[in-house]
Each structure stands twice: as structure tokens, then as C-alpha cells.
N, C-alpha and C positions, 0 to 999 in steps of 0.2 A: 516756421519752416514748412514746405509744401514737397508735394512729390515733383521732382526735375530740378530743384536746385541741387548746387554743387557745393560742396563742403569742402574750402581749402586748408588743410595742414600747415599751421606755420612750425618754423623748427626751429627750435629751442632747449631743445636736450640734449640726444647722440648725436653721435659725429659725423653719421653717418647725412641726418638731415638733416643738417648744417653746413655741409660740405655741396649735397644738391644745390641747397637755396644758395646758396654763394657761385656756383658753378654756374645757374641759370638766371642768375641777377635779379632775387626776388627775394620775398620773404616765406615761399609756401617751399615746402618738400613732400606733401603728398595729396590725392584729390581723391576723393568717393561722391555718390549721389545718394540722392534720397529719394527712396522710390514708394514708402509710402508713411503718411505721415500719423495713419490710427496703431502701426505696430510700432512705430519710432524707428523704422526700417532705413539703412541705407548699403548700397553695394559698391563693394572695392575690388582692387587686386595688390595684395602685399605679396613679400617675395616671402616662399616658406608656406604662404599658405592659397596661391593665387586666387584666383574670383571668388569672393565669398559674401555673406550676408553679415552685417553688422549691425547692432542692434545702439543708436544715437543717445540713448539714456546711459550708455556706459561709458560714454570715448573721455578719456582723461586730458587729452590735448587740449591745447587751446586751438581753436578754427574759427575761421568767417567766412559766413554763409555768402554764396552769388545768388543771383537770380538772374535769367534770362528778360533783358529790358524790354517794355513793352514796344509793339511794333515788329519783331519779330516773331513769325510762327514754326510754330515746329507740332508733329504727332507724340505727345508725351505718349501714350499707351505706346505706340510703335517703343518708345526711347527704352521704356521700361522692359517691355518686353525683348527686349533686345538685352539688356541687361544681365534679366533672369534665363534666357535661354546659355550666357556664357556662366553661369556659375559652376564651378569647381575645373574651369579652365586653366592651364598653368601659368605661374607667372611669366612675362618673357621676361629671364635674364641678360641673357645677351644683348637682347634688343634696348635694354636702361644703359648697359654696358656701352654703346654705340652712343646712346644719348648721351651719357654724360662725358663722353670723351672729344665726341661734337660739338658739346654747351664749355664745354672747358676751353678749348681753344678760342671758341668766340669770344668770352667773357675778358678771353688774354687779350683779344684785339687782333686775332689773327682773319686774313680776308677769305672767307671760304664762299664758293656759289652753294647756292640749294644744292643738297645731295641728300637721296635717297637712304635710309635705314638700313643697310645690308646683312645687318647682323638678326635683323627683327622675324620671329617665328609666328606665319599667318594666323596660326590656332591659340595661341600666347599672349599673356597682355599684363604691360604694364600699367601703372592707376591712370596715370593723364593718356596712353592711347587708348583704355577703355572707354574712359570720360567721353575723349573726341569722337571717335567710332559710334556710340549710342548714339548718341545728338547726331550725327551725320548719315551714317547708314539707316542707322533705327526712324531717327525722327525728323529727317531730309533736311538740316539745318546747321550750314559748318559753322560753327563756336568758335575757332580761334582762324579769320580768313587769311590774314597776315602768315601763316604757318601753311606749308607744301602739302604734308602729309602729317596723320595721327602719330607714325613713327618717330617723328622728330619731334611730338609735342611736349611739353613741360607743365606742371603744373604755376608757373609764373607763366608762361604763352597764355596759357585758360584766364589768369589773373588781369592780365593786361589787355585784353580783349575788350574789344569797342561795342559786343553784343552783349558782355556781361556787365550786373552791377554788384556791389556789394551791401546786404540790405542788413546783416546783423552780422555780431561777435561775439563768439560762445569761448568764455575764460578757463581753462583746462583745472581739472584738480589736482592736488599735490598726491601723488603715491604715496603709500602707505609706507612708513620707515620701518627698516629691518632690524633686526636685534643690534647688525653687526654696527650701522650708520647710528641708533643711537646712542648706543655705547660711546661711538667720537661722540657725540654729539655733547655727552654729558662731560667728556673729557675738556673738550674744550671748552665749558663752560669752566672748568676750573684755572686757574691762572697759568701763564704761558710756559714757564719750566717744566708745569704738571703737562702741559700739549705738548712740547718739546720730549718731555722722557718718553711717552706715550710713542709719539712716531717713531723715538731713535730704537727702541725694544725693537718696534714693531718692524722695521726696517731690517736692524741686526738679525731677527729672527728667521726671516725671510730669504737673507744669506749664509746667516745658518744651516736652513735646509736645500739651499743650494748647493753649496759645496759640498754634503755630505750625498746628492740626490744625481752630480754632474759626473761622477767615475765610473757610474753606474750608464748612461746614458750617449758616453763618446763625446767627439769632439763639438757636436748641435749643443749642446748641455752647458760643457764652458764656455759657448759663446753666447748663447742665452742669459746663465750666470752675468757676466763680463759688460751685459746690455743693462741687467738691473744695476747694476751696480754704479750704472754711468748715468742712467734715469735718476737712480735715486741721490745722484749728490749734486744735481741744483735746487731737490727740496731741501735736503739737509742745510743748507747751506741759507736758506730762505727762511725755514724754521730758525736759525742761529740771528740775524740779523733781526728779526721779531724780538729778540732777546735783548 
């Protein structure tokens, strides 16, 4: 990996980036760069903690590397530094907001003309309009030409880009498990009546403190209450048929 390649996110865990990559008809849900390659450096924008510096020896995801194919030029120092001058910039909220409500309807197949980001805040940046912004402003080279504006770019736009290639694949590690996840963990190693009592406790107990926690709380309370109780009996139900 070198400084100016792009490190795409695939998503694979929460729902949240699973929900993007499916909205924008791709496999990635998030993009950073690597800007240099003797600190293991690369720069993002997550939401919560906008532009910041990430250090590539820790990312636990899985990601594949682009690289910019030969034949096209661009100013890396310019890209860079354009980079590092937006750090500790805010994420744009609204502006992903816009995005993914714009990539949704596409994906539905509904017929929209190019339109403009309205919601997107100049100073603000999400990870794929920072991606585009760097390479374009920073480093005179629009990355994804197919795409209007950085505002409406996706991390699958970056992906399917005729300027980009994809040159490695870096296999994410498994998090560290919590006391609470191994506990199931050991549970279900034991035979499925013992998984079955396990969940049904754990369930009961849950509504237990429900109803003793919703008199207290108003009418939000018992309708919360009333939602677990409807979630939790197609697992029950699911656990019984394992049976």
C-alpha cells in the first residue's frame, strides 16, 4: 500500500453498513486514504468523530485496497495536503442524509435527473465526498467522472470507477469476545434444551424488568414493553422448532 490509494470498507457487520452498501448497489460502506505509508497513516471522516487520522495497522474490517491506474495524473502532495488541512472537520450529517435517500430511490428504480446535494454543509464531509474532494480539488483529478458532484458520491461510485483499480485485499479480524457473548457461546455449545432454557430465562427476565420498570415510565414504557414482547416470540418460537 502507498500514499493516494483508497481503502474501501466492505460491510459486513452493523446494519447500519449494510444498509448503505445495499442502498448504493455495492459491496463497500465506507472509504479513507492512505497518506502515508512509513506511519501506516490513513485519513477519514466517520460520523461522531469527523476528519481524523487512522492509524492501518489497527482497522479490524475487512477492506480492498484501489489504486489510481496508470495513465492518469494527479498532484499526490496537493491530495495530501488537502487532506491534512481538513482534519478535525465535522462530519456532514445531513449531507450522507441526502445521499442515502437519493441512492435509495435509485436502487428502487426510480427515474431521477442529476440533482445537486441540498442538504450537504460546505465545511462538512462525509468519507466518499472527502475521498472525491482530495483527488479533485487537492490533486486536479475527478476519480469518479460518471458522478455530478463529490455530494452525491458513494463509496461504490469510487468502486466502480474506470480510473480506479483494485490491487489488494486486506481480511478484517474477529473482535475480541465479551464476557457476555462467551457465556452464549459456551451455552450453546451445550445441547439445545440447555440453549433453549438459557434464552427462555433470559427473555422472561427481561420482561420481568419490564413490567416492573413500565408504571414507572408512562404510557412510552408499555409500548416499548409490548414491542419486546412481539420481537421476542418469533425467536421463541424458532428456539422451540430447533427442539
Amino acid at each position: 500500500m502507498k500514499p493516494g490509494d483508497i481503502l474501501l470498507f466492505k460491510a459486513e457487520k452493523d446494519l447500519a453498513s449494510k444498509l448503505i452498501a445495499w442502498g448504493t448497489n455495492s459491496l463497500y460502506s465506507h472509504v479513507a486514504i492512505c497518506v502515508s505509508e512509513e506511519m501506516n497513516l490513513a485519513i477519514e471522516s466517520i460520523p461522531g468523530g469527523g476528519v481524523r487520522g487512522r492509524d492501518i495497522r489497527k482497522i479490524q474490517e475487512t477492506y480492498d485496497v484501489y489504486s489510481i491506474k496508470d495513465g492518469y495524473s494527479f498532484d499526490l502532495h496537493s491530495t495530501i495536503s488537502y487532506l491534512v488541512d481538513k482534519l478535525n472537520a465535522k462530519y456532514d450529517t445531513w449531507g450522507i442524509t441526502f445521499l442515502g435517500i437519493l441512492k435509495f430511490f435509485i436502487r428502487i428504480g426510480c427515474p431521477l435527473r442529476p440533482i445537486a446535494n441540498k442538504w450537504q454543509k460546505d465545511r462538512d464531509y462525509f468519507c466518499s465526498e472527502l475521498c472525491y474532494e482530495a483527488f479533485y480539488r487537492g490533486g486536479g483529478l475527478d476519480i469518479v467522472p460518471a458522478v455530478s458532484e463529490a455530494d452525491v458520491t458513494s463509496p461504490g461510485d469510487i468502486a466502480k470507477s474506470q480510473i480506479v483499480e483494485l490491487i489488494e485485499s486486506k481480511k478484517g479480524k474477529e473482535p475480541a469476545m465479551g464476557w457476555y457473548m462467551k457465556m452464549v457461546e459456551r451455552v450453546k455449545a451445550l445441547d439445545t434444551p440447555m440453549f433453549m432454557l438459557f434464552v427462555s430465562v433470559k427473555a422472561l427476565g427481561g420482561l420481568a424488568i419490564g413490567i416492573i420498570i413500565a408504571p414507572y415510565v408512562g404510557r412510552i414504557g408499555w409500548w416499548v414493553l409490548l414491542a419486546a414482547i412481539i420481537i421476542s416470540i418469533p425467536l421463541m418460537l424458532k428456539i422451540f422448532k430447533k427442539t
